[in-house]
N, C-alpha and C positions, 0 to 999 in steps of 0.2 A: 503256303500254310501260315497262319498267324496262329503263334504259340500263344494258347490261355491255359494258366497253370492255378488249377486248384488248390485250396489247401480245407480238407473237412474230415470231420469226427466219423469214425467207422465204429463199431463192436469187439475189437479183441485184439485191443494194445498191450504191449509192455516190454522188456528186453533181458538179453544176458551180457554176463562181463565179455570185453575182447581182450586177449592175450598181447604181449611185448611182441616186438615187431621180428622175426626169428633171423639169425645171423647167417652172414652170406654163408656158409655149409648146409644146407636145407636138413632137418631129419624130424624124421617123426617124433612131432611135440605133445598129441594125444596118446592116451595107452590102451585105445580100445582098439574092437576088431572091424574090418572095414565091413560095410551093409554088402550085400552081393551086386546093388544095384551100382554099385560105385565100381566093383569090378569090372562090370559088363561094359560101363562108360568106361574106362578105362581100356580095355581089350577094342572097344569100338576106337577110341581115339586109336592106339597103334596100327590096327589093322589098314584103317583110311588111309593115316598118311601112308602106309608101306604102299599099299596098293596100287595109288596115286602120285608116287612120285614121276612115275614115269610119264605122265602126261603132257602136254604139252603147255598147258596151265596147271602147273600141280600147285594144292594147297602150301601157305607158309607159314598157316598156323590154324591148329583146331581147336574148340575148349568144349566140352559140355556141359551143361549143369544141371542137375534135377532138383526141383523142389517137390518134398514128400511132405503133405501136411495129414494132421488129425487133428480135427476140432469138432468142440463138443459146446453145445448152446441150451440152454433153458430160461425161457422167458415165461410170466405172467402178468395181468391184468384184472383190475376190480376183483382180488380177491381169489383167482383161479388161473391152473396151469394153464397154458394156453400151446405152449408147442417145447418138444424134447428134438434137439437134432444132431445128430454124429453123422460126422464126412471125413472119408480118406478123397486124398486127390494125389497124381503123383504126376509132372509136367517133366521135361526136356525140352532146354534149349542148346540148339546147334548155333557156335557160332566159327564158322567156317569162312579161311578169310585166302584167296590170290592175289597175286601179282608180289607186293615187299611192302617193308613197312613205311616205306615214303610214297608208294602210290598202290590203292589195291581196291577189292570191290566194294567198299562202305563211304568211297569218296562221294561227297554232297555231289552232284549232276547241279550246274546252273541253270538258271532260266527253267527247269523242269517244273510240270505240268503236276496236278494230283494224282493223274492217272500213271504218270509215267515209270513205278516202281512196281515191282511184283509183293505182293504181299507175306508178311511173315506169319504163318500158321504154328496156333501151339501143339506142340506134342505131346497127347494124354500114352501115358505109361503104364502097365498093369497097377495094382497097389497094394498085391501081396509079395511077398519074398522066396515064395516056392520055387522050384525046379522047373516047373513049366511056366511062372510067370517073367522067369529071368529068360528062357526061349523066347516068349513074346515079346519080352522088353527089345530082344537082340534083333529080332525082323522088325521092329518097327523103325527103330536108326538107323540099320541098312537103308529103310527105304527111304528115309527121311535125308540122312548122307548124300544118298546117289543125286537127289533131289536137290539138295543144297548144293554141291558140289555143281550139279550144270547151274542153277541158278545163278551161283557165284560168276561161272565163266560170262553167264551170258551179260550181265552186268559190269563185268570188268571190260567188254568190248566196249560199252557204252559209253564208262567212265573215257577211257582212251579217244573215243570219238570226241566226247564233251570238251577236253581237254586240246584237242589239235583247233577246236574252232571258237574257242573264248577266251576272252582276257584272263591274264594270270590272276589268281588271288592277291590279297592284300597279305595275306598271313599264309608263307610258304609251305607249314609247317608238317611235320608226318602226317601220315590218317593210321598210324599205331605204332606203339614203344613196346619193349620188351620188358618182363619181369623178374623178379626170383621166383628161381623152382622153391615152392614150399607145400611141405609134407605133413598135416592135419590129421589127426584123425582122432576126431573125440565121441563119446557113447552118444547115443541112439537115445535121446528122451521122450516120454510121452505124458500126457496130462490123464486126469481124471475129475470127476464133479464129485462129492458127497453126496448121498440121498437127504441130507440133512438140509440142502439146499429149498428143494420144494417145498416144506412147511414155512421158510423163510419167506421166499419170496412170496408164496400166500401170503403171507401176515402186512410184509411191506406194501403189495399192490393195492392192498383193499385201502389204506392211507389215500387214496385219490379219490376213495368216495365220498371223504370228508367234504370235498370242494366242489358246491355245483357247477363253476364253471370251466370246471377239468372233462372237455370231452374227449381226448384219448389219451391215455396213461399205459406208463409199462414195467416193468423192473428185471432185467435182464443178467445174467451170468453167464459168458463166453471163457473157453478154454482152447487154446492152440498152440500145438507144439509142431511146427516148421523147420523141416532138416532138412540141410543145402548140402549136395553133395556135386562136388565140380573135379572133373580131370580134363588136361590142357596136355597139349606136344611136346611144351616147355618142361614138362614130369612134375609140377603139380598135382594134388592130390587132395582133399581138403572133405572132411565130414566133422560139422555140427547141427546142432539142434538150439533155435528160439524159441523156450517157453512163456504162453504172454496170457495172462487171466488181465478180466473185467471185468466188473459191476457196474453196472449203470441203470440212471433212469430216468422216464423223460415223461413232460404230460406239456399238452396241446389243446391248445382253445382259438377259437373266431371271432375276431371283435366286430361289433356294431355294423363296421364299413368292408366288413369281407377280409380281413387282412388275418392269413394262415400264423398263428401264435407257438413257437414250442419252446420247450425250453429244455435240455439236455445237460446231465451232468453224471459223473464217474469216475472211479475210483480201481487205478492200475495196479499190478501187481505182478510177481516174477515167481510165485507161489501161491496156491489157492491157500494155503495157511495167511498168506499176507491181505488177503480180500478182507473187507471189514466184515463186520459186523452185522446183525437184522438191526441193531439200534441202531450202528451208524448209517446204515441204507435207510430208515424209519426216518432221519432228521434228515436224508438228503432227499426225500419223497418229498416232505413235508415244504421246503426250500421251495422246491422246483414248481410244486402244487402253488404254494401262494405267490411264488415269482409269476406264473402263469398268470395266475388271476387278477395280480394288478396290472399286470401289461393290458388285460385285456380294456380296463378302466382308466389306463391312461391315454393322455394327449397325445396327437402326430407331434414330431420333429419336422418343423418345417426346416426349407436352406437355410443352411447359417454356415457364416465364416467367423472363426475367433478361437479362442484359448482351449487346451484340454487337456486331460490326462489321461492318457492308455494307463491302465492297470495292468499287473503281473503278462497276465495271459493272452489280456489285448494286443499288449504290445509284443509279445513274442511274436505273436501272428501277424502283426502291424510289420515286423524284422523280416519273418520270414519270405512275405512275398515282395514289399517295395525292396529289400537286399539281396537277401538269399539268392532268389532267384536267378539274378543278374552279374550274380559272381561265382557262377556256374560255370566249367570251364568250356563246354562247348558252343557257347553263346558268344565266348571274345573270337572263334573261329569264324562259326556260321557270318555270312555276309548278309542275310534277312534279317538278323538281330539288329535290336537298335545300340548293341554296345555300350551301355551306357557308361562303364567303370571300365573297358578296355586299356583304353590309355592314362589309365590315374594309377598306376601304381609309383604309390610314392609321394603322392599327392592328400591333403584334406581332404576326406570326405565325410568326415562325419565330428562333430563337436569334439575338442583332445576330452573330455572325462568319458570316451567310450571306445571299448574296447568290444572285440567281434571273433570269435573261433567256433570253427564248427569241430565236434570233438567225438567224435562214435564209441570209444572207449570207454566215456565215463558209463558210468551202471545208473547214478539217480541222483539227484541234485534236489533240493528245497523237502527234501522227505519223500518223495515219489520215484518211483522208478524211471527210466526212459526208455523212450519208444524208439529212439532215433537208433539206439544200441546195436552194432555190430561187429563181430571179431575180423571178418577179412568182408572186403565187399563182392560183388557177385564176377567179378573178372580175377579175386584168388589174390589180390592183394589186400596186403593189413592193415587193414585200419588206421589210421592218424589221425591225429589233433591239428587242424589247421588253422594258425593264426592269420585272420582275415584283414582284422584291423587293429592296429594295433596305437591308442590314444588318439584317435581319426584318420591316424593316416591308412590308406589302402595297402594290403601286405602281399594280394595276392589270391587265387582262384581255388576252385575245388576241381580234382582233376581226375577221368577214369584215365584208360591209357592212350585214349587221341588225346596226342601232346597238340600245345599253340605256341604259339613265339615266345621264347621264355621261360619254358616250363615244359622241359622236355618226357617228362616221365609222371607216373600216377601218384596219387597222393591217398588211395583209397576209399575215394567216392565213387567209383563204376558201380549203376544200381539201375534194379529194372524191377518190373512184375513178371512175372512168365512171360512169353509169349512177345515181346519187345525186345527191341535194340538197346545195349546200352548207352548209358549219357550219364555225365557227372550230374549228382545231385547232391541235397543237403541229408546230413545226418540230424544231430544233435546241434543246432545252433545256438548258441549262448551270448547272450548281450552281456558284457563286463561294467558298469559304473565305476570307477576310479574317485569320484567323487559323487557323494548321497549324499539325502538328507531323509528321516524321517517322511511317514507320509503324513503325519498331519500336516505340517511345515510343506509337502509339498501343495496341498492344498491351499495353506494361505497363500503361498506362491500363484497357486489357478487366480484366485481373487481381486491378487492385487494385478494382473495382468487384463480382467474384465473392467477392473477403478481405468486401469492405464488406456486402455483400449476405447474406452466409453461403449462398452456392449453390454447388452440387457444381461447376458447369463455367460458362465460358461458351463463347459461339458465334462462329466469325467464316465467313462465306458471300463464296465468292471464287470462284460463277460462279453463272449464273443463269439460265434458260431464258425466262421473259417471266412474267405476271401477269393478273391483272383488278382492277377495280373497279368496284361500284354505288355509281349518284351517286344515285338518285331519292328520292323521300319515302317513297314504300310500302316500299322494304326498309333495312337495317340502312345507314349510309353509310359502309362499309367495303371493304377491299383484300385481295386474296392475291396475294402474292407468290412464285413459284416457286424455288427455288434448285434448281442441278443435284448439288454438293458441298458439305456443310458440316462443319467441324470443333469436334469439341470443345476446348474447351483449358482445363487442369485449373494450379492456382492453384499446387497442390504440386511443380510440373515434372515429373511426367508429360509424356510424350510426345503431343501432335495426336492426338487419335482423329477419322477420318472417317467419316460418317454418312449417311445417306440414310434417304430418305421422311416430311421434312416441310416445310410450307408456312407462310410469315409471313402472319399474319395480323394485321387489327388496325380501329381506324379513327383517320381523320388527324389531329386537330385532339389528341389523347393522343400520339401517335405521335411529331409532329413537336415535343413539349415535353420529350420523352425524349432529345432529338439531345446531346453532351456535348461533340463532339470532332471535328476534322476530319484528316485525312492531306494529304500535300502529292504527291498522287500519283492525279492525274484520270485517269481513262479515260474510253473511247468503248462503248457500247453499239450500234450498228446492229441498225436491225428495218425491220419493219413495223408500224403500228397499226390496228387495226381499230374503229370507232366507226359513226356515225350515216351518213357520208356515205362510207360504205367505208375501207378498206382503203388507206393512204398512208404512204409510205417517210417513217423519224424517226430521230432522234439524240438518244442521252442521253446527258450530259457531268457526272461527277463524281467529286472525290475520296474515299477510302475515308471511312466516316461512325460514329464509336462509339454506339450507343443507351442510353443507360442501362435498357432494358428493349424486350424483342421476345415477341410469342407465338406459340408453334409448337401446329400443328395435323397431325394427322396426315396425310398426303395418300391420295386417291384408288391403288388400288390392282387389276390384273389378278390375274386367279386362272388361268393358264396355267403348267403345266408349262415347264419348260426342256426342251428336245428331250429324244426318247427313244430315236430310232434313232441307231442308231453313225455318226460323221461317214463320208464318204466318203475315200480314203487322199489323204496332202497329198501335193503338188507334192516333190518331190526336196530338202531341208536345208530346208522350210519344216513347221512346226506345222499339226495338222489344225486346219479354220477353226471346228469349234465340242469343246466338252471332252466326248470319248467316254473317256478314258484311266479318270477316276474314275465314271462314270455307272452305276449300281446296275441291277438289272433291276425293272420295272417292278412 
């Protein structure tokens, strides 16, 4: 498998505090009452192991965990509701583990094939709290147990087999570490929208019919409150709730040459009291409508290599996937990874004015919440601050509980979506600058490196849509990075020419020897990521960042027309919603 790991914008970010990390005496640190479905996982955990000890493969360690969500969404466009939605969901994950923690059924199988793994199936759960939906809850683990439980066995022959007839690994190390028992148990939160919201967002959408060349627009408000409840063997015990509101809005246009235009922006929140405003949504319509519309009037970005500036957000996302990714701790394990930072701890790897933590804990940095925020991660360990690098030097990995050489225990990144295996991932990643400047000053800096360089222009990317990268050995260990807008900017004062249609490209270990410059002006990035173990809400946190050299690639392009029939007549003092005034006959 070649790992391509996502990083893009979804609908319904935002986070809550995590608590101190509790002392070895575990005890109940929330003071509410446990949900019944936490029972039931609980009664399921005891009952398994008791019943299975006796076996001949008995389990040596169970966890459960449920994710109970309710979210609540209202979008509109041009002026009208367009869709109301509320969803409960309620999922279980079994994770049921034989053999010990130095060898058991999750060990990587080498040389294995695509097909050669049995599949992991989510468990949909009732998702009400009655007397007969906690009955249902309890036959469906049964069946789901008895089920994992052979599976486990039959894959732990395999493991054994694999192991009697291939080379030892490079990295000896467990396939699991133990934890502290810890005892959670905080209230039950849920969300709620205002009816006050719908005449808002009327008022805000009808702003895109100001612009003809805005063919699809939206303005959206997302509400979700996500309770994790997990019990383990270890006597673990653990219920909270992630409450995450959103605003956002986005409009979309087709230029000349077929090339799909959008532009996307919004505004997180940890309380719908904290959601802005119908003005502040009004100016962020209005941004995104004329941002659209000059993308669509401006020049391709043809290849270029030379100077640049990631901005705030850019370069978070810029951090996120050329690093983050690769300082993932089960990546310095796996043997198809290309390793890239394995053996550097200790070592430069990045300019000494930068420093590097991923940090789950913090609530919100530069005025915005974050998304990366959580109090224990999905394996029931708490949360930490992980200093990654510290003044360039490499300090070290993000780690769930498969320990690797060196790092024998979790650090509380074990993270998943439903329905996935865990794998250490990033939370909250934060670039540190030790030394800034100003960004106007970092710009005369871009300039005098375009004089130095003798290049027509340089670049500075001041939004960004999200990225990828492969980590693996079989392909190149390289990144793309998406921008939505980028500018020229010409050494003779010329005026910012703005650009579209291309993507950074590169690989890391060149990339990150190019860095020259930092700004003293961090932003916040909210997404989502997408990786091995699903799909999980992050945060990237950095100042604007100079390169001494970036390379652009053309991007991915549609070959569709811009409409062809005449818009239909606008609303009374508003623009029609797509541009029929200049459209040619066909």
């Amino acid at each position: 498998m070649l790992p391509q790991l996502l990083f893009l914008l979804l609908p319904s970010l935002a986070a809550q505090q995590a608590p101190q990390a509790p002392g070895p005496n575990a005890r109940p640190v929330g003071a509410a009452e446990p949900a019944p479905m936490l029972q039931v996982a609980r009664d399921a955990v005891d009952h398994t192991m008791a019943d299975l000890e006796d076996q001949d493969e008995p389990p040596y360690h169970l966890a459960i965990g449920v994710t109970q969500s309710h979210s609540l969404s209202l979008s509109a466009s041009n002026g009208a509701i367009m869709s109301r939605n509320e969803d409960w969901n309620r999922y279980a994950d079994l994770d049921l583990r034989v053999g010990e923690f130095a060898l058991d059924n999750t060990h990587k199988l080498l040389d294995a094939g695509w097909f050669s793994e049995e599949g992991r199936s989510v468990v949909r759960l009732p998702v009400g709290d009655g007397a007969d939906d906690m009955d249902a809850a309890e036959l469906t683990l049964w069946r789901e147990l008895d089920d994992s439980y052979q599976q486990a066995v039959r894959r732990m022959t395999k493991v054994r087999a694999n192991q009697a007839v291939k080379v030892e690994r490079d990295d000896p190390s467990d396939d699991f570490s133990p934890a502290p028992k810890v005892v959670d148990i905080r209230p039950v939160q849920d969300v709620a929208l205002s009816e006050a919201w719908e005449d808002s967002l009327r008022e805000v959408s009808s702003v895109f019919l100001e612009y003809p060349d805005v063919l699809k627009s939206g303005v959206e408000v997302t509400a979700e409150a996500e309770t994790f409840l997990l019990a383990n063997s270890e006597g673990t015990q653990i219920q909270h709730t992630r409450v995450r509101y959103r605003a956002s809005v986005y409009a979309v246009s087709v230029a000349d040459d077929g090339a799909q235009l959008a532009v996307y922006d919004y505004l997180d929140a940890s309380t719908e009291e904290g959601l802005p405003d119908a003005e502040t949504l009004t100016e962020l319509a209005h941004v995104a409508a004329q941002r659209v519309t000059d993308l669509k009037k401006a020049p391709l970005l043809e290849p270029y290599t030379g100077p640049a500036i990631l901005r705030g957000r850019a370069a978070g996302v810029f951090f996120h996937e050329i690093f983050g990714h690769r300082i993932e701790g089960h990546r310095q394990k796996d043997e198809d990874e290309g390793q890239t930072f394995t053996d550097m701890v200790g070592e430069q790897v990045l300019p000494d004015f930068i420093s590097v933590v991923d940090d789950p804990t913090i609530r919100s940095m530069a005025g915005l919440d974050l998304n990366g925020t959580y109090p224990y991660d999905d394996e029931g360990v708490v949360a930490q601050k992980v200093s990654l690098v510290d003044h360039g030097e490499l300090q070290g990995f993000l780690m769930s509980r498969a320990p690797i050489e060196g790092i024998d225990s979790s650090n509380g990144h074990g993270r998943r979506q439903p329905g996935n295996a865990i794998v250490a991932r990033q939370g909250n990643l934060i670039v540190q600058a030790h030394e800034s400047v100003p960004y106007e000053e970092l710009r005369e800096m871009l300039i005098k490196q375009v004089v130095a360089q003798d290049k027509p222009f340089g670049l500075i990317v001041d939004d960004i849509t999200g990225g990828f990268t492969l980590t693996g050995r079989v392909t190149p260990n390289s990144f793309n990075v998406r921008p939505v807008s980028v500018w020229r900017v010409y050494a003779d004062g010329r005026p910012d020419e703005l650009v579209r249609g291309g993507d950074f490209i590169g690989t890391p270990l060149t990339t990150f020897s190019r860095i020259l410059a930092a700004g003293d002006d961090p932003e916040v990035f909210n997404g989502v990521c997408g990786a091995e173990s699903g799909w999980v809400p992050v945060s990237a946190v950095s100042p604007s960042l100079l390169l001494e050299e970036i390379e652009v690639q053309r991007k991915e392009k549609e070959n569709d027309r811009p409409p062809l029939l005449p818009a239909p007549p606008a609303p009374e003092g508003k623009s029609k919603s797509v541009a029929d005034a200049t459209q040619e006959p066909a």
